[in-house]
C-alpha positions as a printed NumPy array, in Angstrom:
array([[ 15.08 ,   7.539, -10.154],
       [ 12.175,   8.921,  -7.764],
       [  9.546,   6.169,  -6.875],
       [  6.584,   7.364,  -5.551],
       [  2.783,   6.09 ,  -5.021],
       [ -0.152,   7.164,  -6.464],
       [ -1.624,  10.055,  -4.754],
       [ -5.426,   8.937,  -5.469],
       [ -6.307,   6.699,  -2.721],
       [ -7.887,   3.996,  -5.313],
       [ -5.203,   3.667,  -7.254],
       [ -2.918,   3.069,  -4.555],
       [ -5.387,   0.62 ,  -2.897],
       [ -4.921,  -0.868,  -6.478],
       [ -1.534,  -0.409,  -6.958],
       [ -0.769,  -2.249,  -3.123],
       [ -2.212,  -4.539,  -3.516],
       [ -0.819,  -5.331,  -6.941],
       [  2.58 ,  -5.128,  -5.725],
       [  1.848,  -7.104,  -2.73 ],
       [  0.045, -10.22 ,  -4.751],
       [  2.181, -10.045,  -7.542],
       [  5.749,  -9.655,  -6.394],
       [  5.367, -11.443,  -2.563],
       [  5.81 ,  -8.274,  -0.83 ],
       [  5.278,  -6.869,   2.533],
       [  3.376,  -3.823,   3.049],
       [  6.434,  -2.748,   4.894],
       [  8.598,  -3.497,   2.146],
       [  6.673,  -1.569,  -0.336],
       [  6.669,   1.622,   1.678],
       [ 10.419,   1.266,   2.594],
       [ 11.199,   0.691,  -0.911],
       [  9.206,   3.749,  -1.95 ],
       [ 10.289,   5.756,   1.157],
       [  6.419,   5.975,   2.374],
       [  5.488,   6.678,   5.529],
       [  3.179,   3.481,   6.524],
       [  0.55 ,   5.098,   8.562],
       [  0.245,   7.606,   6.364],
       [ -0.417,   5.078,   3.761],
       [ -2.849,   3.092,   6.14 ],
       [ -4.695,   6.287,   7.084],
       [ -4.99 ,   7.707,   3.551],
       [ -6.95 ,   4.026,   2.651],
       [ -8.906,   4.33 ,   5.883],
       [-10.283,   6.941,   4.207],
       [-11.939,   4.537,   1.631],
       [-12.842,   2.283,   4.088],
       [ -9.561,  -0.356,   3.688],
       [ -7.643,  -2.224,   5.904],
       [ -4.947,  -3.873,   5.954],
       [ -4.922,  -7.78 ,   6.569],
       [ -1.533,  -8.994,   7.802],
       [ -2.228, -12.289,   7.19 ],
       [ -3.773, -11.828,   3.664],
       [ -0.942,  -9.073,   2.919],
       [ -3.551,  -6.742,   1.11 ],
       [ -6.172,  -4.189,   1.986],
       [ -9.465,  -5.373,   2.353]])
């Protein structure tokens, strides 16, 4: 099976911090265990003016 993240940068800001809230991950272990490239990740929410709080674990 091929995991991969939604494309459109809303519904991975969604989607994040979904996974991140409801299953107690990591960013890190949500882009390891969809084989994305973090910064990329970061960058493409940047875009929509997100960031992401370590100590929240989501993107605010």
């Amino acid at each position: 099976m091929n995991l991969t993240l939604p494309n459109d940068p809303a519904m991975l800001l969604s989607f994040l911090n979904l996974r991140m809230r409801d299953y107690n991950e990591t960013l890190d272990d949500v882009c390891a265990l969809y084989g994305a490239d973090r910064e990329a990740v970061e960058e493409k929410l940047r875009e929509i003016d997100y960031e992401y709080d370590e100590t929240l674990r989501q993107f605010v």
